[in-house]
C-alpha positions as CSV (number, residue, x, y, z in Angstrom):
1,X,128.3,126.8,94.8
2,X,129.2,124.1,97.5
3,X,128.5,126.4,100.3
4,X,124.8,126.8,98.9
5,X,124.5,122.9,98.4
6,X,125.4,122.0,101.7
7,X,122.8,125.0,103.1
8,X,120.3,123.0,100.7
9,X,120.9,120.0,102.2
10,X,121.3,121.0,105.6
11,X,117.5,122.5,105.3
12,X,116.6,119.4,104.0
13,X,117.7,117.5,106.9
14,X,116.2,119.8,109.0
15,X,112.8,119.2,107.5
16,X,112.4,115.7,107.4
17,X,113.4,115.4,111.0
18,X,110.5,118.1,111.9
19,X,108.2,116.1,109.9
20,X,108.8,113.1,111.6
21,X,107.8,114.6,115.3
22,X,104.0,114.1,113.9
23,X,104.5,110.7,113.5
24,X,106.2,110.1,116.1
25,X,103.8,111.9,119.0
26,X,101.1,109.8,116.6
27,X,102.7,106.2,116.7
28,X,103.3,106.2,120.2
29,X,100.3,106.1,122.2
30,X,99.1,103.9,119.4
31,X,102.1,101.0,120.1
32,X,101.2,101.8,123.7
33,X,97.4,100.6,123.2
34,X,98.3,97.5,121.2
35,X,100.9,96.4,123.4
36,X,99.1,97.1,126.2
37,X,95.9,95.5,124.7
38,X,98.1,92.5,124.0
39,X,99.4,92.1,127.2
40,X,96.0,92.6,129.1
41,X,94.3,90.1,127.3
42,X,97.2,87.9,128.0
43,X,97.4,87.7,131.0
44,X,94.2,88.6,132.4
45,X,95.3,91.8,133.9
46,X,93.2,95.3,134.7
47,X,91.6,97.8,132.3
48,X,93.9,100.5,133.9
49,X,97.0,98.6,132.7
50,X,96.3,99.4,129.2
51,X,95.7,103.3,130.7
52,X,99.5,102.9,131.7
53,X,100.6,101.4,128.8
54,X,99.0,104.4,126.6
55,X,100.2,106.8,129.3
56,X,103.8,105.2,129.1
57,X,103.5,105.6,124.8
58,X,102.8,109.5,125.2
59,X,105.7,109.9,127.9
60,X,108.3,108.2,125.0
61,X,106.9,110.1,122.0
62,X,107.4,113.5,124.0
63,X,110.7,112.8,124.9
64,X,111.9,111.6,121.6
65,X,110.2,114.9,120.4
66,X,112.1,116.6,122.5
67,X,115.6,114.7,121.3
68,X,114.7,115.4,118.1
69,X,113.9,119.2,118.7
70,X,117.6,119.4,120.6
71,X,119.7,117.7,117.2
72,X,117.2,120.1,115.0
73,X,118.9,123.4,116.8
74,X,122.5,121.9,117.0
75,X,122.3,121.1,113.4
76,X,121.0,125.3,112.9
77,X,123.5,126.6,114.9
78,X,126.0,124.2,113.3
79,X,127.6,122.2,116.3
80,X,129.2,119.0,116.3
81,X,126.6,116.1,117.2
82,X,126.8,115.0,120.7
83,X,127.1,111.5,121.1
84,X,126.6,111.2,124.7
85,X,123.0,113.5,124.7
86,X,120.1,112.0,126.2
């Protein structure tokens, strides 16, 4: 009974940190634009700052994807967390 419990919750784990990788590749880009927006407006600077800033957004949200992909199949193949993973 424990064994199936802890299965339960392990998949349940699993789960929500899949559904979050939407958000994440959607929240991104999107604090990319308004920081970059903010910061543009500012100071004055170029239009293609905000490109870099939106560019920069995307970049993080695909690697924290990626992290999140990486503890998803430790936690399936039921490893120990690594602490020092980048």
């Amino acid at each position: 009974m424990a064994g199936s419990r802890n299965e339960l919750y392990r998949r349940i784990k699993i789960a929500g940190m899949i559904a979050y990788i939407p958000i994440m590749l959607a929240a991104s880009p999107l604090a990319g634009f308004f920081a970059g927006d903010y910061l543009q407006k500012k100071f004055n600077l170029p239009f293609y700052f905000l490109i870099i800033c939106i560019a920069i957004g995307i970049v993080v949200g695909i690697r924290e994807s990626v992290r999140i992909i990486r503890q998803v199949l430790r936690i399936d193949n039921n490893q120990p967390p690594n602490p020092n993973a980048k």
